[in-house]
ZALUMMAR-150085 format. One record per atom (N, C-alpha, C, O): residue number from 1; atom name; x, y, z. Coordinates in steps of 0.2 Angstrom, whole numbers, plus 5000, padded with zeros to 4 digits. Example, Ala and Ser with C-alpha at 12.3 -4.5 7.8 and 13.67 -1.06 7.14 Angstrom:
2
1/N/5066/4972/5039
1/CA/5062/4978/5039
1/C/5066/4984/5039
1/O/5071/4983/5042
2/N/5064/4989/5035
2/CA/5068/4995/5036
2/C/5064/5000/5039
2/O/5067/5006/5040
This chain:
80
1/N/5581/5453/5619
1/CA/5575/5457/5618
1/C/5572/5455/5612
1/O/5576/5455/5607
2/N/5569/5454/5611
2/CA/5560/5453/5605
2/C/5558/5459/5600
2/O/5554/5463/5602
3/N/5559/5459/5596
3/CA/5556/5464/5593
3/C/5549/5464/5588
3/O/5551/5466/5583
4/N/5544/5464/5589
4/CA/5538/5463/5586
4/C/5537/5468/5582
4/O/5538/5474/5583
5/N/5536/5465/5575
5/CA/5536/5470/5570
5/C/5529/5469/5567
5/O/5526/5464/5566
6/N/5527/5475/5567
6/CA/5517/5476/5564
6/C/5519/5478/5558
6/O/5523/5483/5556
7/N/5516/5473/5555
7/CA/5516/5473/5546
7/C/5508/5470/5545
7/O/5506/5466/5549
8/N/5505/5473/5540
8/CA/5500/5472/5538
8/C/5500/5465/5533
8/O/5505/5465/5529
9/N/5495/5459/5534
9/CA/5496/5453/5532
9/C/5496/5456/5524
9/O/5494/5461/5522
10/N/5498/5450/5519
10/CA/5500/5450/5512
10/C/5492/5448/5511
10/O/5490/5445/5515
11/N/5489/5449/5506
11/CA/5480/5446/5503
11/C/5483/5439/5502
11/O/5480/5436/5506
12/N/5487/5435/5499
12/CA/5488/5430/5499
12/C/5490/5426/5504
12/O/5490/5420/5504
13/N/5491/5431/5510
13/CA/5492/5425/5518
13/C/5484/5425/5520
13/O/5482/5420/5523
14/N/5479/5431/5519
14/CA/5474/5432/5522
14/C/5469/5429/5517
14/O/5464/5427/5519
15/N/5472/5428/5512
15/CA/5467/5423/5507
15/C/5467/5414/5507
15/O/5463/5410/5504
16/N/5474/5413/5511
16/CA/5476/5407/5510
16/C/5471/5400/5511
16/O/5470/5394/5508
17/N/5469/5402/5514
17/CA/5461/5395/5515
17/C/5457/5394/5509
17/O/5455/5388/5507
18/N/5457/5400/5507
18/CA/5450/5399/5498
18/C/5457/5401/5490
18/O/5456/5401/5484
19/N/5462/5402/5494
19/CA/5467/5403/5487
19/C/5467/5399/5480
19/O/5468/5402/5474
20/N/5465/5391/5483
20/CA/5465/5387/5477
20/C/5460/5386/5475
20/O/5458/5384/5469
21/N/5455/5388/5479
21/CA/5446/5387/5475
21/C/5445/5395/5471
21/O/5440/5394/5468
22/N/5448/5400/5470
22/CA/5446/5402/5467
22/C/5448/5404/5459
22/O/5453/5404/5457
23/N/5444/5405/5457
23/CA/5446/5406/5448
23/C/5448/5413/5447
23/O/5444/5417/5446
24/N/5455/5416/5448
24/CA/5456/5423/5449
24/C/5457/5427/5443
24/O/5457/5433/5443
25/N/5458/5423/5438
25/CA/5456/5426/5428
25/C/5453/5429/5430
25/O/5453/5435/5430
26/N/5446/5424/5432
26/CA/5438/5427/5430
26/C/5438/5435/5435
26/O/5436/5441/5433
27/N/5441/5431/5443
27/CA/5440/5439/5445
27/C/5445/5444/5443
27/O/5444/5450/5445
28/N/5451/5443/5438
28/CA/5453/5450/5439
28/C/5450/5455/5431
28/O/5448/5461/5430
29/N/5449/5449/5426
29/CA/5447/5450/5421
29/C/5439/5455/5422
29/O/5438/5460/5420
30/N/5433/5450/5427
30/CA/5427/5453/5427
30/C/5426/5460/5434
30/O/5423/5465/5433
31/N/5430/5458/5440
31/CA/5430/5462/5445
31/C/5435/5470/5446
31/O/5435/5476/5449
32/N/5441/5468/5440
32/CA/5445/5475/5438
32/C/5449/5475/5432
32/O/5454/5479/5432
33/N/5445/5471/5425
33/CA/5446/5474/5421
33/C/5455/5472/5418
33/O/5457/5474/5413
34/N/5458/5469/5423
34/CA/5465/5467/5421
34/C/5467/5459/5419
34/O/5463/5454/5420
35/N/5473/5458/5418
35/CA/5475/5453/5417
35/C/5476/5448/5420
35/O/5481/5448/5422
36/N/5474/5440/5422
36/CA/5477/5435/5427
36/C/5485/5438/5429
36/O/5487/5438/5435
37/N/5489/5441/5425
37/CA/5495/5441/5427
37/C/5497/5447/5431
37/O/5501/5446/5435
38/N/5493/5454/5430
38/CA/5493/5457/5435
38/C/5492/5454/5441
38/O/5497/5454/5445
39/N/5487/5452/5442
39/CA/5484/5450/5448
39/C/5490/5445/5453
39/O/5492/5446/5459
40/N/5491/5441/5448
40/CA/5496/5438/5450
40/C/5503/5441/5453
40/O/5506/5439/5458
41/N/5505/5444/5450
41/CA/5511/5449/5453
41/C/5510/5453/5460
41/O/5514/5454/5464
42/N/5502/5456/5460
42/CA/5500/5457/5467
42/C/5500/5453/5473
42/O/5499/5454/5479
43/N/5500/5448/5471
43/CA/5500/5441/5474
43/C/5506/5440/5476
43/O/5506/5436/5481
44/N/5511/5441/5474
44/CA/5516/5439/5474
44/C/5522/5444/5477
44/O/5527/5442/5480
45/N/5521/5449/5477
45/CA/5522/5458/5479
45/C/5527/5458/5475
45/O/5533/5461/5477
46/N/5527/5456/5471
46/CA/5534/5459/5466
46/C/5531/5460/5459
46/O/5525/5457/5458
47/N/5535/5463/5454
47/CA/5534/5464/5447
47/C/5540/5465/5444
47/O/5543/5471/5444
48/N/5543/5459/5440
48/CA/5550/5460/5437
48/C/5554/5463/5442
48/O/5557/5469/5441
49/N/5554/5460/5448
49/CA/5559/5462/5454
49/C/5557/5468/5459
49/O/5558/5469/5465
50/N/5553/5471/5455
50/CA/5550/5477/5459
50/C/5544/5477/5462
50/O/5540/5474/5460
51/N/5545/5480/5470
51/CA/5539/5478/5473
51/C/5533/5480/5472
51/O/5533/5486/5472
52/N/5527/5476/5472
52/CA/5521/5478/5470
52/C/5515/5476/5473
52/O/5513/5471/5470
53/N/5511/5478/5477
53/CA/5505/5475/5481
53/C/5500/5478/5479
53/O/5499/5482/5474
54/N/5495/5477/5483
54/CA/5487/5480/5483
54/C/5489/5487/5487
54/O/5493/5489/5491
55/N/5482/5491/5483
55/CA/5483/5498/5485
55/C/5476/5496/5490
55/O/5474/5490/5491
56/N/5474/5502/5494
56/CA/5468/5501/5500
56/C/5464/5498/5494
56/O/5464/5492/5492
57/N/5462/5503/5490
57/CA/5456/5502/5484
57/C/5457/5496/5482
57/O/5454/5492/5485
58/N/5462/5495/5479
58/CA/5463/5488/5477
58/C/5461/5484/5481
58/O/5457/5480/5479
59/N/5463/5484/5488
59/CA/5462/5478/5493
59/C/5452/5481/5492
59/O/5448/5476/5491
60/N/5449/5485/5493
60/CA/5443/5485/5495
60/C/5439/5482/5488
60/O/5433/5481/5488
61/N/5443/5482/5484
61/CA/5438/5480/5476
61/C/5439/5473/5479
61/O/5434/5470/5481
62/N/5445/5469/5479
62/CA/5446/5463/5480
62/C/5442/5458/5485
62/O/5440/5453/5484
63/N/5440/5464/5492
63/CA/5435/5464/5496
63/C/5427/5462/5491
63/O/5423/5457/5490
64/N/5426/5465/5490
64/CA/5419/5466/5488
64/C/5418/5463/5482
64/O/5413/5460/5481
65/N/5423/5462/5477
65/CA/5423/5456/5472
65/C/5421/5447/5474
65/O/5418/5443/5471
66/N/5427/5447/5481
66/CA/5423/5440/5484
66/C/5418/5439/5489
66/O/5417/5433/5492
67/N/5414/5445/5490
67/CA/5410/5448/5494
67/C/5403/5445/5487
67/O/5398/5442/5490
68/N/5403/5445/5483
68/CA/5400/5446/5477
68/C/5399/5440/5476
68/O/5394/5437/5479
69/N/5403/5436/5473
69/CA/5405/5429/5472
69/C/5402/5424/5477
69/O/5398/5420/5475
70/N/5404/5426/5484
70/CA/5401/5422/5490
70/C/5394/5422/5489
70/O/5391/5417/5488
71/N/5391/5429/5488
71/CA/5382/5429/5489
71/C/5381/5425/5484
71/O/5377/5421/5485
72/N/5383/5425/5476
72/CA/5382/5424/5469
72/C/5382/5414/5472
72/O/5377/5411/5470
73/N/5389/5412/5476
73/CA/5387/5405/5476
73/C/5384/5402/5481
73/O/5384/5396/5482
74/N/5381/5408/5487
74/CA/5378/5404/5491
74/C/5369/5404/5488
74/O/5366/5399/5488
75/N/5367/5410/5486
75/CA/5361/5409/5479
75/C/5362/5405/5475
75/O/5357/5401/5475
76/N/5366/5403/5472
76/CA/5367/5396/5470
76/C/5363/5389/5471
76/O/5359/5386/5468
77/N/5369/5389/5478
77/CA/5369/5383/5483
77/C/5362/5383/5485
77/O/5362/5377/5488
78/N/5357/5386/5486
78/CA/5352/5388/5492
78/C/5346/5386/5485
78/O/5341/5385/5487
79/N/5347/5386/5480
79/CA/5344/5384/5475
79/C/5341/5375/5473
79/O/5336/5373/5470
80/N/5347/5371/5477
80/CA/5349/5367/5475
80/C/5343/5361/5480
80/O/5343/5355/5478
């Protein structure tokens, strides 16, 4: 018998296509105020062993952070 477990994907499986393009200093520093290293422990679901993820809010700032980003480089791009 198969057990199908519903888990909510990790922001780093669901971000995994654009993960290495983007500069996530800048977003954790300018879109929340925190550390590369925070962010990164987010990413990671652990901190010092303990586990750690996005909260909704978090996940929806993280949402609209690269919501922001995208319009900022397709205005860019569309300049060009």
């Amino acid at each position: 018998m198969e057990y199908i477990v519903n888990r909510k994907a990790s922001v780093k499986e669901v971000l995994s296509d654009v993960y290495e393009e983007v500069n996530w200093a800048y977003l954790a520093k300018n879109y929340f105020g925190k550390t590369r290293s925070w962010l990164y422990h987010k990413f990671s679901g652990t901190n010092n062993g303990a586990p750690d993820d996005f909260s909704d809010v978090d996940r929806e700032r993280l949402r609209g952070a690269l919501v922001d980003m995208a319009d900022r480089i397709r205005a860019a791009a569309d300049k060009l």
